[in-house]
C-alpha positions as CSV (number, residue, x, y, z in Angstrom):
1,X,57.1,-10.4,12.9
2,X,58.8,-10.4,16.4
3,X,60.3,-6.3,15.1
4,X,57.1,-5.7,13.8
5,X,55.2,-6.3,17.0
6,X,58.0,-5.0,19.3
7,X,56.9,-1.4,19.3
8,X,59.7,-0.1,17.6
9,X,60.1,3.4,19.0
10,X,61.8,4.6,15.2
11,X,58.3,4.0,13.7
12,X,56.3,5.1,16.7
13,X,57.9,8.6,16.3
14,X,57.9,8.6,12.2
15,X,54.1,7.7,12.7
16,X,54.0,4.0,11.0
17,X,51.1,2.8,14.0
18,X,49.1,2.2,10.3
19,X,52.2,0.1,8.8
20,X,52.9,-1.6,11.6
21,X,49.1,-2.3,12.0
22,X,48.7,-3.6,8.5
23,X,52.2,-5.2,8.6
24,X,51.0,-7.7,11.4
25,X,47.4,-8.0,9.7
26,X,49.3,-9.4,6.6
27,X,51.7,-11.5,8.5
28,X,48.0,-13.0,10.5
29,X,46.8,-13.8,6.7
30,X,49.8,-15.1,5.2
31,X,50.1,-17.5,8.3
32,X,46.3,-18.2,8.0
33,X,46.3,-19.0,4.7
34,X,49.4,-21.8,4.7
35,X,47.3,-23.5,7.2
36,X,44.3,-23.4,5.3
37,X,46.4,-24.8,2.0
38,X,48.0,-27.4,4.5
39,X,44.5,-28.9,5.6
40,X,43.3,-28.9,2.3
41,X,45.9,-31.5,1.1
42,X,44.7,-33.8,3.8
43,X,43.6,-37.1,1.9
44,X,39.7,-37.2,1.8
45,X,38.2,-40.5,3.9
46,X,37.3,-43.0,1.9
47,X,33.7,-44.0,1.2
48,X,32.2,-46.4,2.6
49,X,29.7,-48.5,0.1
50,X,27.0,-50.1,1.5
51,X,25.4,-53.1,0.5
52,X,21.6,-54.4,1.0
53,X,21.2,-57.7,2.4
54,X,21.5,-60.5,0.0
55,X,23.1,-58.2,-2.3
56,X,26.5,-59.6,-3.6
57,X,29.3,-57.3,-2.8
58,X,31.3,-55.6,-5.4
């Protein structure tokens, strides 16, 4: 990503600005998306079961 956003002067003058602009937009995403998939495998909290008064607990 670090080429990509470095204003490479090669693509500037073959006129990639819409690669390089879509090249970083995809790099965002991919990067986006891993962190999504990461919190998702976070263990859920457990529920808590309450109980009325006098009720025996489980």
């Amino acid at each position: 990503m670090e080429h990509i956003l470095s204003s490479c002067s090669t693509a500037l003058t073959q006129g990639r600005q819409r690669w390089r602009h879509d090249q970083v937009l995809q790099e965002m995403a991919d990067i986006l998306e891993r962190q999504r998939m990461q919190k998702r495998k976070q263990p859920q909290p457990k529920t808590i079961h309450f109980v009325k008064e006098g009720q025996p607990t489980p």
